[in-house]
C-alpha positions as CSV (number, residue, x, y, z in Angstrom):
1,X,-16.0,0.4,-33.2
2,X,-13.4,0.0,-30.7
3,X,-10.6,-2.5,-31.5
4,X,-10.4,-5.8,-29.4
5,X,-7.2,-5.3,-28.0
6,X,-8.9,-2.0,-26.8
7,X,-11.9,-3.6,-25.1
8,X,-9.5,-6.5,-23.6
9,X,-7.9,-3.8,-21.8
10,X,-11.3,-2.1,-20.7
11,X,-12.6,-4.8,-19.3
12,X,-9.5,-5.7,-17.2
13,X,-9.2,-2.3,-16.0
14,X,-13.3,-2.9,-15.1
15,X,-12.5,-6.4,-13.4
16,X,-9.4,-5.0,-11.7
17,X,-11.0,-2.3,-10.0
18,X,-14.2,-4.1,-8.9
19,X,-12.0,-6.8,-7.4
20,X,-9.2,-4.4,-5.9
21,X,-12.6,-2.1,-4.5
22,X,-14.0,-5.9,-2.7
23,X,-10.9,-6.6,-1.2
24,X,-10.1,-3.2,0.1
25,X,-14.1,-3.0,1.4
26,X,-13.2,-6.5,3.1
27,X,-10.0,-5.2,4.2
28,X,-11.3,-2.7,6.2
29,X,-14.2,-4.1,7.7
30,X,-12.1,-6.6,9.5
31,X,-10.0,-4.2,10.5
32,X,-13.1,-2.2,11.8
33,X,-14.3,-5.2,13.5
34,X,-11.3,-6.3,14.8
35,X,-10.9,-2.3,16.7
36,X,-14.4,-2.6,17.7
37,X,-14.5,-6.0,19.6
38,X,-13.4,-5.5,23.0
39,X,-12.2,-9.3,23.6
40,X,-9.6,-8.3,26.2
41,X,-6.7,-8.3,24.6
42,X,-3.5,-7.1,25.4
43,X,-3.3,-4.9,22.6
44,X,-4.6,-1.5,22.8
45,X,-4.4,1.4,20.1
46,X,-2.6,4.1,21.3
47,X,-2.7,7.3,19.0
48,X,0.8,9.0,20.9
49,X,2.8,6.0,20.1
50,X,1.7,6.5,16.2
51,X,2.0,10.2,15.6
52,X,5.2,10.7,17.3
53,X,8.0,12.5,16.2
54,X,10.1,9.6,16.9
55,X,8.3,6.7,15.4
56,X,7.5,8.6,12.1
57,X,11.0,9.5,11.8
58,X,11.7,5.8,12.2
59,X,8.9,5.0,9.7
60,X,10.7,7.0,7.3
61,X,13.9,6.2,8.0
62,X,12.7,2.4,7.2
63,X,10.9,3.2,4.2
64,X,13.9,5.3,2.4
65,X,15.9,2.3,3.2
66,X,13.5,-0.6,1.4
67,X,13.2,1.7,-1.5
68,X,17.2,2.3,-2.2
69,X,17.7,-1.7,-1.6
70,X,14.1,-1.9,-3.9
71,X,15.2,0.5,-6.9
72,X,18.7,1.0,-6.3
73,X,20.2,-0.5,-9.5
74,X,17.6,0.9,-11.1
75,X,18.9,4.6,-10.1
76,X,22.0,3.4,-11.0
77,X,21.3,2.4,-14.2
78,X,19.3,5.1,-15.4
79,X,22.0,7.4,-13.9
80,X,24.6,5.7,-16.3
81,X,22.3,6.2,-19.7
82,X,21.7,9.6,-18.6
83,X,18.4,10.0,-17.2
């Protein structure tokens, strides 16, 4: 038999990824929705604007930045102990 601790941790992991799959199904179904509805608005996807050269350069640019302000101690510190 399986310890308690053991089936503590299963049944998290279980209720974790039923909830995390509803949330990401709900996610996305508004988001479906909300491309689908023509209502008028001013806001219209554009698939050049995403996949350019320039915005994904900026999109990376952004993202490097966040993670050295994110984890840079970290880096640091694991640099210092020899990691």
């Amino acid at each position: 038999m399986i310890s308690i601790l053991a089936q503590e941790r299963l049944l998290g992991f279980a209720l974790g990824t039923v909830s995390m799959g509803g949330f990401v199904l709900h996610q996305r179904r508004a988001i479906y929705r909300s491309l689908a509805g023509d209502d008028g608005s001013p806001y219209v996807y554009q698939p050049g604007e995403i996949t350019s050269r320039r915005g994904s350069t900026e999109l990376a640019h952004v993202w490097n930045k966040a993670v050295d302000e994110t984890l840079g101690r970290l880096v640091v510190y694991l640099s210092s102990r020899g990691w």
